[in-house]
N, C-alpha and C positions, 0 to 999 in steps of 0.2 A: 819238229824242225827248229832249226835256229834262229829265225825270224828271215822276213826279206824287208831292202831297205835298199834302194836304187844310191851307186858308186858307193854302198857300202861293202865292207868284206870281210872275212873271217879267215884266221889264221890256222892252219889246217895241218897237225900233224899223221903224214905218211910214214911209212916202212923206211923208204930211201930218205927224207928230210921234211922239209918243213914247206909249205907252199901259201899263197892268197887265193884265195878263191872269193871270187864276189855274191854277195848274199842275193844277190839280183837273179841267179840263175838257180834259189830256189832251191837250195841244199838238202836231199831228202837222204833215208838211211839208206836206200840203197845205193846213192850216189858214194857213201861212206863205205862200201864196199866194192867199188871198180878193182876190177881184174889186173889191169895194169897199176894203178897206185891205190892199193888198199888203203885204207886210213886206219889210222891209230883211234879206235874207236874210244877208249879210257880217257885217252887226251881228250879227245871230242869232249865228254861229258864232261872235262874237269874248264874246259876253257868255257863251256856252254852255263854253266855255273858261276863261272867266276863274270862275262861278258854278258852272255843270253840274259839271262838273270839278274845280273846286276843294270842290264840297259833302258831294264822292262819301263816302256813310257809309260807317264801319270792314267789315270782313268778320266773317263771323258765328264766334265765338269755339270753336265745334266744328269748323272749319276746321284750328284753332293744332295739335291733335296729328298731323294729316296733314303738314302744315310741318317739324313738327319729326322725324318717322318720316322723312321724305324726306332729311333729312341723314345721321340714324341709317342708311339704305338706303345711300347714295352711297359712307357708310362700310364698307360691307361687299359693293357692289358692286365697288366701286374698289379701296380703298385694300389692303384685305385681301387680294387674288389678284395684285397688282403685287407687295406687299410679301414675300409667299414663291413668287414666280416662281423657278423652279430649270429648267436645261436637264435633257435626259431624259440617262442614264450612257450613255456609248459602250464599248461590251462589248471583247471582245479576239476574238470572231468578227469584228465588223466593222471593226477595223481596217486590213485589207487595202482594203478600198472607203472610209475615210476616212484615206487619209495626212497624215500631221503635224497630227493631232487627238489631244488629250488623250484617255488611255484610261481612265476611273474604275475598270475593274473590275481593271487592271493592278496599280494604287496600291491597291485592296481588296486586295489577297492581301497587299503589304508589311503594310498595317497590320495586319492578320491577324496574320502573324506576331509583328507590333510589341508588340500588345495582350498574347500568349501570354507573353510574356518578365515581364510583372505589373509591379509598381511600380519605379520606377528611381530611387531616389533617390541624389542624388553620394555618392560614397563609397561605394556597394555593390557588389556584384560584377556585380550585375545591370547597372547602369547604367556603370559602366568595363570589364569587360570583357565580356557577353553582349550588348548593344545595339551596344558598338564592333563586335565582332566581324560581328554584322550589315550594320551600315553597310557595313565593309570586303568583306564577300561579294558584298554586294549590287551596290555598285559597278564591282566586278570582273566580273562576269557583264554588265554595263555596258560595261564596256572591251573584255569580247569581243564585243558585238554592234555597236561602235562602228563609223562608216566610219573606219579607220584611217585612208585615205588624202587623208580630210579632217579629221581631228581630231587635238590631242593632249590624253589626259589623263593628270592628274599627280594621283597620293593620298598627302595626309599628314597622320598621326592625331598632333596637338600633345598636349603638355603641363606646360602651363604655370603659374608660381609669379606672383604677386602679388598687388596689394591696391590700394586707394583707397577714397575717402570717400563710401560712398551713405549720402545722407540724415543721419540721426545715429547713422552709428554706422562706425568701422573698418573696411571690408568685404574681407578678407583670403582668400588661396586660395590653394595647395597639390596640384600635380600631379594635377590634374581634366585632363579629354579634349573634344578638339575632333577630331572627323572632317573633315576638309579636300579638298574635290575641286576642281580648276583645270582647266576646257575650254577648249580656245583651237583656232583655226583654222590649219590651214599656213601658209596664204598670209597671214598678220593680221601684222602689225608695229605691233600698236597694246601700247603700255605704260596704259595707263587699262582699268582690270578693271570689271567688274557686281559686286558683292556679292549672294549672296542667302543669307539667314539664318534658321535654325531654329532650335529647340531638344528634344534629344531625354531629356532626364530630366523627372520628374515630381516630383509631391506627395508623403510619405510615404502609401502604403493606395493611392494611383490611380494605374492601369495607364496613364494618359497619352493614351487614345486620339485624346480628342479634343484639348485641350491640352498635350504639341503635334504627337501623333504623325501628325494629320490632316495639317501642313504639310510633316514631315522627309519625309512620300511621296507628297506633293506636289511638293516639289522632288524626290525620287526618279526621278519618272516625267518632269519637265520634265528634267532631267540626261539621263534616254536617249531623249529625243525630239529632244534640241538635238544627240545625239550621232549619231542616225542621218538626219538630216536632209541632203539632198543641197545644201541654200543654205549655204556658208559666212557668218559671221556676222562680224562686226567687231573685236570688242573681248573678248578672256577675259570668261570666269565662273567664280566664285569661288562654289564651292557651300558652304557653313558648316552640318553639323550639331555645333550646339555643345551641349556636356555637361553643365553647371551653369545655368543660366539662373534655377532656383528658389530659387537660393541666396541672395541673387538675381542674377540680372546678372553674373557673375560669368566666365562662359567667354569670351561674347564681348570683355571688357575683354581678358581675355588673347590675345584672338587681336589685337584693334584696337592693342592697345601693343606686341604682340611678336610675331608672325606676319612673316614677310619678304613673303608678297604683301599685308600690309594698306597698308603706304601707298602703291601702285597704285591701289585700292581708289578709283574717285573716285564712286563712287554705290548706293545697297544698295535693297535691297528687304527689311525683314523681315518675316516672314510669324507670326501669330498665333492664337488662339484663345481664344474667350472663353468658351466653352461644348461645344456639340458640334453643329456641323452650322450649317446656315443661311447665309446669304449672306455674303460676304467684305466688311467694311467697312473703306474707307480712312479714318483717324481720322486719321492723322499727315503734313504731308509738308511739305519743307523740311531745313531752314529757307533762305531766301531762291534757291532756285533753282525759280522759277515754270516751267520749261520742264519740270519733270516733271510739273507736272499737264497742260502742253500733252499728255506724250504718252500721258499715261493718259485723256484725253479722247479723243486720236484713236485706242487701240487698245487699251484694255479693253473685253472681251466682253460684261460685263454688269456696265457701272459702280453702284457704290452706295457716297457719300461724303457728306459737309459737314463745313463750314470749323466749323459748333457743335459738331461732335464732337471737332475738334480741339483748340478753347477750351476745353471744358470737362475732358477727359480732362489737356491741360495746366495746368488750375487743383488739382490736385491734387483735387478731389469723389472722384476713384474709387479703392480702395485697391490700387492697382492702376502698374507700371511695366514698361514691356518693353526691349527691348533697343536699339532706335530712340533713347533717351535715351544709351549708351555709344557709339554709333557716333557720333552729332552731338557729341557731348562731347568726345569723347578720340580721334575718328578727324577730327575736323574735316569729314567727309563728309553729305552731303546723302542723302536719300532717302524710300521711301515708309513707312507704317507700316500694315498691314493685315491684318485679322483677323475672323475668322466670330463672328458673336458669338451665338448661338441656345443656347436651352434652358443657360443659364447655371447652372441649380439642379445640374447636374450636375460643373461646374468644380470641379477637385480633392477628387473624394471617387472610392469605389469605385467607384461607376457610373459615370466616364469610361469607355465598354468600346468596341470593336469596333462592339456589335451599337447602341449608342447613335449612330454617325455614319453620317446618311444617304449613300449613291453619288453620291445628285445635287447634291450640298454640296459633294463632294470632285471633280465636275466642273467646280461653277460658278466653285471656288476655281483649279481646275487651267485652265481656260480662260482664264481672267482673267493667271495667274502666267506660263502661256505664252505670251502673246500680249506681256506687258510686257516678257518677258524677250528676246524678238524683237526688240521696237524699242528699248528700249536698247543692246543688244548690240548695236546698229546705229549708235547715234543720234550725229551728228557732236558735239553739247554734251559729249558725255563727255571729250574732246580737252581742252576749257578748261570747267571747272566750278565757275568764278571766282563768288563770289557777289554778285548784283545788288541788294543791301539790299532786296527787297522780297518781299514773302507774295503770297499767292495766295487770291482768293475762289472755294470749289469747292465743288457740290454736284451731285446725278444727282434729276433730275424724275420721279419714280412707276418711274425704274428704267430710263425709252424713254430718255433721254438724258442728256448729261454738260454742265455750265454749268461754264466758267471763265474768270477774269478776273483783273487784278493787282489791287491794293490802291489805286494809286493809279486806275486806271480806275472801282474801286469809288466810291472818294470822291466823283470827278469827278462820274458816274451818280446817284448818292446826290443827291448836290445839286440836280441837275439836274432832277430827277425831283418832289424836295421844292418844289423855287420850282414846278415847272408844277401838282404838287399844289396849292398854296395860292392858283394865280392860277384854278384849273378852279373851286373854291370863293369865290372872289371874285368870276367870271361868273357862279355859280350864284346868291348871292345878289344878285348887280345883278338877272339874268332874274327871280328871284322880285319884286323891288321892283316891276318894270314890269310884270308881270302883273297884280299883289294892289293894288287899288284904295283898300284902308283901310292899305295900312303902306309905309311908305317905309325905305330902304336905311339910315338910318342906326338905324332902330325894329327890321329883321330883325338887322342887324348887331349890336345889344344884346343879342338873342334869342337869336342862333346863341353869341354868349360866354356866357352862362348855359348854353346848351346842354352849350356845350363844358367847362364849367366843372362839373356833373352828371357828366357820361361820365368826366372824368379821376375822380372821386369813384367812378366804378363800374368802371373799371378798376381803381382799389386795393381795391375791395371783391370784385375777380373773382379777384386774386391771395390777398386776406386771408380771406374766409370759407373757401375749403380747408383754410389754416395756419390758421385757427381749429378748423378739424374734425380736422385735425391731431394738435393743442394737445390736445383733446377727449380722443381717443382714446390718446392716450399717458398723461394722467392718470387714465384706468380701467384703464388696464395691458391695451387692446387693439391693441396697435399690428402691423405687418404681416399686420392680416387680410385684405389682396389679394392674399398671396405664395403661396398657390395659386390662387385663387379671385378670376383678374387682373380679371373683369368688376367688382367692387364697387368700382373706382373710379370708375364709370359716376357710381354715385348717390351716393359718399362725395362727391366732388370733382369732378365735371363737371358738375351738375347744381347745387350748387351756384355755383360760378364762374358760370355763365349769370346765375343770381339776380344776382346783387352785378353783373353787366354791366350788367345789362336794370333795374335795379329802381328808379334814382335817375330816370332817365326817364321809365319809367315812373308813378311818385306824381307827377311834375313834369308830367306829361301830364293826370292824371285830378284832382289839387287843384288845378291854376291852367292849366286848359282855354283857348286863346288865341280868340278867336272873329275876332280879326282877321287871321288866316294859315291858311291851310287846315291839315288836317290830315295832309295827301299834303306840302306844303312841310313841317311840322315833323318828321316823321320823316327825311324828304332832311336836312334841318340835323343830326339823331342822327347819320347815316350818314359826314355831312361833318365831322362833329365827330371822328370815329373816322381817317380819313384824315387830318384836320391831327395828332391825335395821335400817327399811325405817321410822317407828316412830321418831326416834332419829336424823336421815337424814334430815328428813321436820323439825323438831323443829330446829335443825342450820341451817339448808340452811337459813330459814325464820328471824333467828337471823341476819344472815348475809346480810338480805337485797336482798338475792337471789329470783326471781320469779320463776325460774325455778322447785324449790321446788313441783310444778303441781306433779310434774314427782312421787312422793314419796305417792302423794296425794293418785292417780290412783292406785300403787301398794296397798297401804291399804284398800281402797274403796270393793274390789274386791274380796282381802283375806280375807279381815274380814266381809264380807255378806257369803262368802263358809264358814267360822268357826263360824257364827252365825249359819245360816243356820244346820250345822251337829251337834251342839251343842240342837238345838232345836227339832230335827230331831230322836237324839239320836244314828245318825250314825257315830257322832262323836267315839263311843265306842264298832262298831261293825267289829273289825279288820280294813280293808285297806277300809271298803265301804265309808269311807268321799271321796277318792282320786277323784271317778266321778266327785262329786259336785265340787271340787277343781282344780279339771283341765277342766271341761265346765268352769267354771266362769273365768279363766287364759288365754281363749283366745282372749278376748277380749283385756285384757292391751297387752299381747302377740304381737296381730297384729298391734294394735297403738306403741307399743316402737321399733318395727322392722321399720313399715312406719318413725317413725321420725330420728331416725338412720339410715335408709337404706340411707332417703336424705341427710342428713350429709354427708356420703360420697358419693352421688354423684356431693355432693358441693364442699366438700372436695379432693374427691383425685388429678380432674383435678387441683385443685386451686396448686397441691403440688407439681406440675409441671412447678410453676411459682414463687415458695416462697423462691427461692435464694439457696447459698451453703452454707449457716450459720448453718445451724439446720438439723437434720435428720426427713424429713417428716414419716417415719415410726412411729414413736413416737402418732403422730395425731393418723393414722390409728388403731394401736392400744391401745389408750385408747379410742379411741370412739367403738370400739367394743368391752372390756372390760367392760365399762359402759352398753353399748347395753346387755350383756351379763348378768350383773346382774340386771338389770331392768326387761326383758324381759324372762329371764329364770330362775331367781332367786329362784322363788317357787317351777318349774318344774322340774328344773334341781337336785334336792334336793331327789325326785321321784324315781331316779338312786338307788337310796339304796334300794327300794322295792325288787328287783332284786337278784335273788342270783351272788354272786360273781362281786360285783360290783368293785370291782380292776379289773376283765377281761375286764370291760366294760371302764373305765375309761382307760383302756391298748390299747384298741383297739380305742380309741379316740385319745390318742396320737399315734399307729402307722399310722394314718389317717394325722397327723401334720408332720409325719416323709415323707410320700407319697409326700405331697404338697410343702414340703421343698426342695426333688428332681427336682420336674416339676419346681419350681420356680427359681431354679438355673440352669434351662435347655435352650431353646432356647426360649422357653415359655413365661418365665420369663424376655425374657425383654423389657425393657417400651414399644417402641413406636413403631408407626405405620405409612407408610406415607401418609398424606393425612388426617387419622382420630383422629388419635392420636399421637401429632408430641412433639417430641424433641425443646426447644425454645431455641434461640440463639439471645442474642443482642451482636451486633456487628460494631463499628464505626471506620471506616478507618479515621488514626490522624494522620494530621501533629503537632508537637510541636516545639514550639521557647521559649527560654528560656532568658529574660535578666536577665543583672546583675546590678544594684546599677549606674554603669558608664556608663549603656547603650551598654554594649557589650552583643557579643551572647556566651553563656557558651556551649550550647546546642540546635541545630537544629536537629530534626528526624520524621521520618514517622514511620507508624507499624498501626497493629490492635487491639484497647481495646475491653476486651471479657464483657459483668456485667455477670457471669453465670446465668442460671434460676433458676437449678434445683438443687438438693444434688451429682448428678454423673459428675457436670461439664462438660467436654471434654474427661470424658474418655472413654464413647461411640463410642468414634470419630476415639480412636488410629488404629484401624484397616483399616477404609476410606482409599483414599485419596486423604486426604486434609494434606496438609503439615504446620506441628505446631514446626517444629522445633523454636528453639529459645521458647516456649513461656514460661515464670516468670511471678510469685506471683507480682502483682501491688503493694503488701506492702514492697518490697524490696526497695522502694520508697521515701516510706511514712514521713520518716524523713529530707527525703533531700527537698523535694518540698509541696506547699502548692495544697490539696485535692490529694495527695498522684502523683501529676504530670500525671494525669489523666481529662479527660473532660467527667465525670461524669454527668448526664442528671439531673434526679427527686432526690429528698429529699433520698429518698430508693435507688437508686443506689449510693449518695453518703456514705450514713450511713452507707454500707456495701461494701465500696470500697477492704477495705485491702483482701478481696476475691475473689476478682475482676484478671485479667488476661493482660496481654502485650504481644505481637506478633512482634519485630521490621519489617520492612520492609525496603530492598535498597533503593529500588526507593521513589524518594518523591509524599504524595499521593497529585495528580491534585487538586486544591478544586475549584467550581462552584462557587467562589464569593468571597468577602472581606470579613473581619473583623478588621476594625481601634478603637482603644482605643488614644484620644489623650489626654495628660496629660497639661489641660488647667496651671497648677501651682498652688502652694502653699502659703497658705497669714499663716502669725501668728496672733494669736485674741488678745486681751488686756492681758489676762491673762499670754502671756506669756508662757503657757505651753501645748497650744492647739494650733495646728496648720488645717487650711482649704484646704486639696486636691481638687482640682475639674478637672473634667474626661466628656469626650464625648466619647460616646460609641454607633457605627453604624455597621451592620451588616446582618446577615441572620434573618428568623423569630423569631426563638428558641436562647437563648442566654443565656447563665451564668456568674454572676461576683464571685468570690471565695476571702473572705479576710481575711487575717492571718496578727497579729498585731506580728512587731519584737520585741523581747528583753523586755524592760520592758515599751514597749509602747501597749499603749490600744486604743478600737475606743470610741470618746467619745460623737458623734453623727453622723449622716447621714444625706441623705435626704431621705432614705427608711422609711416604717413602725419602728419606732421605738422599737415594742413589743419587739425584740430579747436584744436590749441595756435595757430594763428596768427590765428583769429578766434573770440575769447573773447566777442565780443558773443553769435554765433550760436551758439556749441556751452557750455555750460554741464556741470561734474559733475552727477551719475558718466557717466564715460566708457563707451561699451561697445564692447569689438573683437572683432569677428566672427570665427571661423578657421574653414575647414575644407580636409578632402583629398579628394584621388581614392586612387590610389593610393601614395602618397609618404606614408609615416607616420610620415614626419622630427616628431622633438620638435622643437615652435617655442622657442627661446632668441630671449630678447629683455629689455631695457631699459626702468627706466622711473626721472626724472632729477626729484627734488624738491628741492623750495628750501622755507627754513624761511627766517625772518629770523632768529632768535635762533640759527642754524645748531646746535643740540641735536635730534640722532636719534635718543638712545637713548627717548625716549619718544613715547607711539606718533603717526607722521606721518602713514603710507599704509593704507586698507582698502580691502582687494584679494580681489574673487571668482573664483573660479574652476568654470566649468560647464561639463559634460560633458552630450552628447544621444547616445544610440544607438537614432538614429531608424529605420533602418531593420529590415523582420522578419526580417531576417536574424539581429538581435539577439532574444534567449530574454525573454519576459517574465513576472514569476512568477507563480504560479497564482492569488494573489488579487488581482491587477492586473487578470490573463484575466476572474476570475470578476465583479470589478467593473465592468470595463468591456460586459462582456456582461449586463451589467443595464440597459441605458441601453436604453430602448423601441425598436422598429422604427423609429419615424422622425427617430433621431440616425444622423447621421456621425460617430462620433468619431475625429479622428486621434490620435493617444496614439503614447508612448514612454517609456521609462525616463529618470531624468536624476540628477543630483545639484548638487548648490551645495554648494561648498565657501567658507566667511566667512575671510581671514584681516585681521589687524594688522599692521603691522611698522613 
């Protein structure tokens, strides 16, 4: 029937002419056949199409929350049980019925042990000789279950001396350990090695379990699988558990510059951890040799990648560097970079344990590591590993499969996609002209730009109202109240972003209603508007140089097969009947841009719990659910308007934000938790000596330096107690003394001192040991206006020199890495240079070479720090350090240690 609709009517072409007939009496087919005036039945269908169909009223608005439940469902039918897919552990009963399968419960017992040995920090005994010593047993009982008569392996425990420039600051080292294993085949005559790379020290206080001791027996168990395997293999392997890695970076530099099999070495695989447990994500891989993701596409077990994790981990957002950075650097060597990233609250605190990493993490990681280590080991590229100047676009669909492509393929696709985007949309509105009786192509075409011209306006409003609530929340000093309580992004931030999508359409729908274009056409135009937007998207992003572009690919791909599709179907023009086709085909991008944003923040939000008091981590939070937001519901959320009274519904979305904004400021809301989700606290009981120019003491004190972790600082805290009286802004400082009169650790804690915190204390803090700086003297050089300091410097393992040139004196050489002096743009005073050792606790002697112009030394040139860390417990701390530290509530980590700053002039 054609609808009924009281004084309304329908124009009805007969045989003899043309008539009204009123829909009221309920116009049925057989009334379309009367004997006296047959009807032109054709007509019928073409006016019922153009009218019936174009009239069809909105759906009743108690519909809209079943709509929107059905994505929320998808979400948790889909997304969530792909996203922690894990194989089940393969025991060490059933190994004999699966050969050359990764054994998880094999590598459980290493890490076992691994765990038992407690924190390993370089320079400890723990971690140079009780972890070596493991590695080396372990090995060995490797070597005897080896087929000799197909393998040789070779063990050698480095140690090695050097330095270079991470980041800003000196990055120096000193007879630290590298455990070294090389597997090679009899029959191989191949000089081109695999790398593969751990790292087996930890944080000070964490046992390591999960970062990194998940992957050292990981590679463990891949070494005696490769070892008893009846397939000879190709090419060595080069097994790397390195020693220093937290220092940072630091062992593998020495193996990659001084190792005799590293420049063999033509490809690595380093293996990481970001957390404890969880799936292994490929984030890093290159540079310019695209044929490793070829092979990680054809024989990783249970791929899980993208090219946006790559981008972004390389823009520097995460505080965060792994080793993948020295090997491309300094080895010139190409490779993967991959790492479990789950349950990150627990990354570098005591709870890294054993009993924190899942079996089936440590299969999925070991499946994946052995199966890559297989076909490289094989793979004829390893021969010539010449690089092809080009990236690679790579990511894994819900986990079932692996996409890759080159960059330039990307471009090409990209383009290609975007022109058929905007020609599907250009048929669409020619079809609507020929349809619609009262508007012509160039009146929808005015429309559809207005259209478009609304959507770009609520696309900034989908990314801004978030970082508005953001903004919000940081200035009531509530910020990460999703960092346990990860669902309240639902309603802080996704719920919003919908609003700011949907909302300029929406008003644009309900105050200037079009009577001349159906209502089924104007939303298709919403819909269309959103694809020319993700057209224009991928054509800059791709301008840009950006891979991530994928992302826009997808959206088009998907929409523009449902607008072909309805177009060819012709249900493009039958009321709302496209929306089926359009939202079957929407769940698919749907449940992939929820999986790769869901892991964003589950990479993200623990990480935001460790990313200093500089920035307001909310900001993250919400633009990466605002992004999520319009990727992901871009098309569907648009849908809302099919609905009568879509202001109710958009009302009841934000009284849904108003709900969550309650619970979040309630008990709820805030962060932490003890034990799982913990509050971090670095914390270093200091004594400070200060001289002056004449060698007198200006300033002798003790106290505690805070580096905060988090954006809420200490104010968690106020209620404990832990008594903070006394404590000030370390920038209150910052003028008087050099590194703000502070013994600042890493590059990052110095770089963001002035945020940083002072505690004095009475009593002077005990310290476990020395720190001498003796000032060997100063020579002048020919010129006259350069003068030669020379310095011995002996102490604890961890140490810092800090140098701040006075007045209009500069340094005009060292005996450090020069980098910092030869690019004065980028590195700026005070200098800071890193030292530490394994076991070698050789005093560092060294140089440092100033130019004066008026070439006058005897008044003062050079202020020169010197600081000593005795991070590890193997050092005594004193009982009111114990007692203060053990104040801090159940839900801090604090990692603490003794230290001192030594201030000189000279």
């Amino acid at each position: 029937m054609l609808g009924v609709q009281t004084f309304s009517y329908a124009l009805i072409g007969h045989r003899k002419g043309l008539t009204w007939l009123p829909l009221s009496h309920n116009l049925t087919m057989e009334e379309k056949t009367d004997k006296e005036n047959p009807i032109d039945t054709e007509l019928v269908e073409s006016l019922s199409l153009r009218k019936g169909y174009a009239r069809r009223p909105r759906l009743s608005w108690y519909y809209a929350p079943s709509f929107l439940l059905l994505w929320l469902a998808l979400f948790y039918a889909i997304v969530i049980p792909l996203y922690y897919r894990l194989p089940d552990r393969v025991t060490i009963s059933e190994e004999a019925h699966r050969p050359g399968e990764f054994v998880a419960e094999r590598a459980q017992q290493y890490l076992y042990t691994y765990d038992r040995i407690g924190p390993k920090v370089t320079g400890s005994y723990a971690n140079e000789v009780t972890t070596v010593e493991f590695l080396v047993n372990e090995t060995e009982k490797i070597r005897a279950e080896m087929r000799s008569d197909l393998y040789d392996l070779e063990l050698d425990v480095q140690s090695p001396t050097g330095g270079y420039v991470f980041n800003d600051m000196v990055n120096m080292y000193q007879g630290i350990h590298n455990v070294i294993v090389k597997l090679s085949s009899k029959s191989s005559q191949s000089e081109s090695y695999l790398l593969l790379n751990s790292h087996f020290d930890s944080k000070p206080g964490s046992p390591g379990s999960g970062d990194d001791g998940t992957m050292v027996v990981v590679m463990m168990e891949v070494l005696r699988q490769m070892s008893i395997s009846p397939i000879p293999f190709e090419h060595p392997i080069v097994f790397l558990f390195n020693g220093a890695e937290e220092n940072p970076l630091q062992a593998s530099h020495g193996f990659i510059t001084q190792h005799k099999w590293a420049e063999k070495c033509k490809a690595f695989i380093n293996l990481e951890v970001g957390g404890s447990g969880g799936r292994d994500l490929l984030f890093q891989s290159g540079p310019n040799n695209p044929w490793l993701m070829k092979y990680y596409r054809q024989h990783a077990k249970h791929p899980f990648a993208t090219t946006m994790a790559e981008e972004i981990f390389q823009s520097g957002v995460l505080p965060s560097d792994s080793d993948f950075r020295i090997f491309r650097d300094y080895g010139n060597i190409a490779g993967l970079d991959i790492a479990q990233i789950e349950n990150g609250y627990v990354y570098h605190t005591a709870f890294d344990t054993y009993e924190n990493v899942p079996g089936r993490s440590i299969q999925n990681s070991g499946n994946n590591v052995l199966a890559l280590v297989r076909a490289y080991s094989n793979a004829s590229e390893l021969y010539n590993t010449e690089s092809d100047d080009s990236h690679a676009v790579f990511f894994d669909f819900l986990g079932l499969f692996f996409v890759y492509y080159t960059e330039t393929t990307g471009i090409v696709v990209n383009c290609v996609i975007g022109v058929l985007s905007l020609v599907l949309v250009g048929c669409s509105l020619w079809r609507m002209s020929r349809q619609s009786e009262e508007a012509s192509l160039p009146q929808i075409s005015i429309w559809f730009l207005s259209i478009l011209g609304l959507h770009v306006v609520g696309f900034l409003l989908c990314i801004c109202l978030p970082l508005l609530m953001a903004v919000l929340f940081d200035a009531g000093d509530r910020s990460l109240t999703y960092f346990t309580s990860n669902w309240l992004v639902f309603g802080l931030y996704v719920c919003p972003a919908i609003i700011g999508l949907v909302l300029p359409l929406t008003l644009y729908y309900t105050l200037l209603p079009n009577e001349k274009l159906s209502h089924a056409y104007q939303l298709q135009l919403s819909l269309h508007a959103h694809l020319v937007v993700q057209a224009l998207l991928a054509l800059i992003l791709t301008a840009m140089g950006l891979r991530s572009q994928y992302l826009c690919l997808i959206s088009m791909i998907f929409y523009g097969g449902a607008l072909l599709i309805n177009l060819l179907s012709t249900l493009h023009d039958r009321g709302y009947y496209w929306v089926p086709i359009v939202m079957f085909l929407q769940v698919l991008p749907f449940s992939y841009f929820c999986y790769l944003f869901y892991m964003f923040l589950v990479i993200f939000i623990p990480v935001l719990g460790r990313n200093g008091y500089s920035t307001n981590p909310d900001l993250i939070v919400g633009l990466l659910c605002g992004v999520c937001v319009f990727f992901a519901l871009g098309f569907a959320a648009q849908l809302i308007n099919m609905f009568r009274w879509p202001k109710l519904i958009l009302l009841g979305l934000g009284v849904m934000t108003f709900i969550f904004c309650m619970i979040a400021v309630s008990e709820v809301g805030f962060p932490y938790r003890a034990k799982t989700n913990v509050m971090r606290a670095n914390c270093l009981h200091t004594r400070r000596i200060f001289y002056e120019h004449d060698g007198s003491v200006s300033r002798s004190d003790s106290g505690y330096y805070f580096n905060y972790q988090d954006r809420r600082a200490f104010a968690p805290l106020e209620d404990s107690a832990l008594d903070l009286t006394g404590l000030e802004p370390v920038a209150n400082h910052c003028d008087d003394y050099v590194m703000c009169g502070i013994p600042c650790f890493y590059y990052s804690w110095c770089k963001w001192r002035q945020w940083d915190g002072w505690l004095p204390r009475e009593s002077e803090v005990v310290l476990p040991g020395e720190l001498t700086l003796d000032f060997l003297g100063y020579t002048v050089l020919e010129s006259g206006t350069v003068a030669r300091y020379e310095f011995d410097l002996a102490g604890p393992p961890h140490m810092n020199l800090f140098i701040q040139p006075v007045g209009s004196a500069k340094v005009d050489n060292w005996s450090f890495v020069r980098k910092m002096l030869d690019e004065p743009e980028e590195f700026q005073p005070p200098y800071q240079i890193f030292h530490s050792y394994g076991t070698d606790n050789t005093s560092l002697k060294f140089f440092i070479d100033m130019e004066k112009p008026d070439g006058i030394f005897e008044t003062p040139t050079l202020e020169l720090a010197a600081v000593g860390h005795w991070v590890s417990f193997e050092y005594e701390r004193d009982a009111e350090a114990k007692d203060f530290v053990a104040a801090f509530p159940d839900f801090v980590h604090v990692m603490e240690w003794p230290s001192i700053f030594k201030r000189y002039i000279f």
